[in-house]
C-alpha positions in Angstrom: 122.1 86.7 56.3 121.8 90.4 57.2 118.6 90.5 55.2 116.6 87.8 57.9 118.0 90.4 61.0 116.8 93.3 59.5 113.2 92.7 60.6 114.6 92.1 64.4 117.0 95.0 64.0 114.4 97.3 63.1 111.8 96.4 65.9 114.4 97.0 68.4 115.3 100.2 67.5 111.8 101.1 67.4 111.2 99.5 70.5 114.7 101.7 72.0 112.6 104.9 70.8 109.7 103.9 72.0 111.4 103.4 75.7 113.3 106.5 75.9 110.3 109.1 74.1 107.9 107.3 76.7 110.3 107.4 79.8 111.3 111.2 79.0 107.5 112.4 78.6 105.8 110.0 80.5 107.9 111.4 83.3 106.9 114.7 82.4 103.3 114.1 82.3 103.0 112.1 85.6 104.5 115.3 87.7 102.5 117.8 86.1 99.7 116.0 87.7 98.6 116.6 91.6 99.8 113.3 93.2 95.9 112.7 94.4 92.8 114.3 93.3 90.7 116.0 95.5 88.2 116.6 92.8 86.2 120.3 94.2 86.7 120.1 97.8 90.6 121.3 98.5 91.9 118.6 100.4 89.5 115.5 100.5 90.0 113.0 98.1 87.3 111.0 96.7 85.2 113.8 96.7 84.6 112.5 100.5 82.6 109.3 99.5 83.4 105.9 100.3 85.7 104.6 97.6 84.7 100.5 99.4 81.2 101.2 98.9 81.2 101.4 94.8 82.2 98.0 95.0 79.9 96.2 98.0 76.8 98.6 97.7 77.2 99.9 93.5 76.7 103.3 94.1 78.2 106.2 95.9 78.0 106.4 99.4 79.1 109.2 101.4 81.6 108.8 103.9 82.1 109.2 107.5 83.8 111.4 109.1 84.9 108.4 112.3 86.9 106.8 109.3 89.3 109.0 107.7 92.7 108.6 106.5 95.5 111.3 105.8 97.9 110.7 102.5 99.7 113.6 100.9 97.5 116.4 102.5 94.4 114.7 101.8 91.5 113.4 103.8 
């Protein structure tokens, strides 16, 4: 009987190690990171092109200055 749970026991442990290497590192990794990218220009994000346009025109468009929005210090 043990030998048909071994198979389950085993991917759960490696699942459980999995969890907690991925939760303690990813953790790490995620705040060493700025918490939005303002690529060269300190401050703007997106490089100051409209993020909407990739999608409706296929190609970068810069943005305007009448439409802005402030998150985490960044324009």
């Amino acid at each position: 009987m043990l030998r048909k749970r071994t198979p389950i026991l085993l991917i759960a442990a490696a699942l459980a190690v999995f969890a907690a290497v991925t939760s303690f590192y990813g953790t790490r990794a995620l705040a060493a990171e700025p918490p939005v990218f303002t690529g060269l220009v300190e401050g703007v994000a997106v490089g100051g092109y409209d993020p909407v346009a990739y999608f409706t025109e296929g190609k970068p468009v810069k943005g305007s200055q009448d439409f802005t929005l402030q998150h985490e210090g960044a324009t």
